[in-house]
C-alpha positions as CSV (number, residue, x, y, z in Angstrom):
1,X,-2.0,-14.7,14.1
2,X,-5.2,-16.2,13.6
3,X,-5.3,-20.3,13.6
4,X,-7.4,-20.6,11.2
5,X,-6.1,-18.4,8.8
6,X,-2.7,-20.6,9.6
7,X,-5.1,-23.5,8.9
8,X,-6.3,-22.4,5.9
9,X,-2.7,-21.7,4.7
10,X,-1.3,-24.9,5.1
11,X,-4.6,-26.4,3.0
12,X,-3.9,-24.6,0.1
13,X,-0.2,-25.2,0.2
14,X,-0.8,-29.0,1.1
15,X,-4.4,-29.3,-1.7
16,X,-2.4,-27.7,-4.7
17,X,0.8,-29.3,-3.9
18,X,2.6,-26.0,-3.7
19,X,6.0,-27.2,-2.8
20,X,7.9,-23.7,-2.8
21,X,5.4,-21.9,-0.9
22,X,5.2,-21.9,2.9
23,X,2.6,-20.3,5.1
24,X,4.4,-17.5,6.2
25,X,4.9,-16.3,2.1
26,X,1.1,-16.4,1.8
27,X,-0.3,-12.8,2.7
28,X,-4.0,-13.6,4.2
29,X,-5.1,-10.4,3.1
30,X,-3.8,-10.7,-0.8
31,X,-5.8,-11.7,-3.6
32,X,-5.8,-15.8,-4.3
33,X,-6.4,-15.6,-7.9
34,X,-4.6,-13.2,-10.8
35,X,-2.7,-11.5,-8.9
36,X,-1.6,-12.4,-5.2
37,X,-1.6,-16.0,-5.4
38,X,-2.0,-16.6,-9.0
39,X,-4.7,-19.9,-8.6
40,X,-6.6,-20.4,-11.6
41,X,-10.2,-22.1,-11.8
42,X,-8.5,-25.7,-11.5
43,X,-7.0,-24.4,-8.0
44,X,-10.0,-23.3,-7.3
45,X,-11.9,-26.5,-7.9
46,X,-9.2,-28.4,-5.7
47,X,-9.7,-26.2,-2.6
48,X,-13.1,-26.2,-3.0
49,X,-12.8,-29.5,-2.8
50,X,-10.4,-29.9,0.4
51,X,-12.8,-26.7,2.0
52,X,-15.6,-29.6,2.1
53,X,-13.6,-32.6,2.9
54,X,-11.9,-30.7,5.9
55,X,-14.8,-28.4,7.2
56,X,-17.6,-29.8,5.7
57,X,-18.6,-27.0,3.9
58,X,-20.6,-26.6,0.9
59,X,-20.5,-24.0,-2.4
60,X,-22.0,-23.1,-5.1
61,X,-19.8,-22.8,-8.6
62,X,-20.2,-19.9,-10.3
63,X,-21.7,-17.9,-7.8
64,X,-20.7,-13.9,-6.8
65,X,-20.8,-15.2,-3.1
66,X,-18.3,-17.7,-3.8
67,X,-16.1,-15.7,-5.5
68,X,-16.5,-13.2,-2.5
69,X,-15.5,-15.9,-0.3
70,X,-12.4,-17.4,-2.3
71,X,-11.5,-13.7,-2.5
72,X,-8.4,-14.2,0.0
73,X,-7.1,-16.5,2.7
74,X,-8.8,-13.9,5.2
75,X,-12.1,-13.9,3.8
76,X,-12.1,-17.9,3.3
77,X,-11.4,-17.9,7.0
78,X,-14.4,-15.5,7.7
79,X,-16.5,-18.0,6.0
80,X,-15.2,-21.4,7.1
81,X,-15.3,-20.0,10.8
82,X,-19.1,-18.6,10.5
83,X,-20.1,-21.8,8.7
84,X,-17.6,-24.7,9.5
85,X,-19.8,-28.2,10.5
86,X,-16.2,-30.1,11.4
């Protein structure tokens, strides 16, 4: 399995303080919010925020191509691979 996607697991588990959850019951290719995951916008807002603080990244709120990129653990790791400045 990828390590990033690993990576990116353990973030959201360790940023949303999701105590039940390990890495292995996260499905990279499932949905994060609704269904899936079930993160709401607050979620959202956290990881955002640990994306930036880990990897230096930067988004834009509200935006289709942030939506597109908080679409899944996969495509998060897409993005924070192609764009990553730590």
């Amino acid at each position: 399995m990828d390590p990033l996607v690993n990576e990116i697991k353990a973030l959201i588990i360790e940023s949303l303080n999701l105590e039940e959850v390990t890495p292995d019951d996260i499905d990279a290719a499932a949905p994060l919010f609704v269904d899936g995951l079930g993160l709401d916008s607050i979620d959202a807002l956290e990881l955002g925020v640990a994306l930036q603080k880990k990897y230096g990244l930067s988004f834009v709120a509200d935006s289709e191509q942030t939506r597109l990129h908080f679409a899944s653990v996969n495509a998060l790791a897409t993005f924070v691979g192609s764009h990553r400045t730590r």
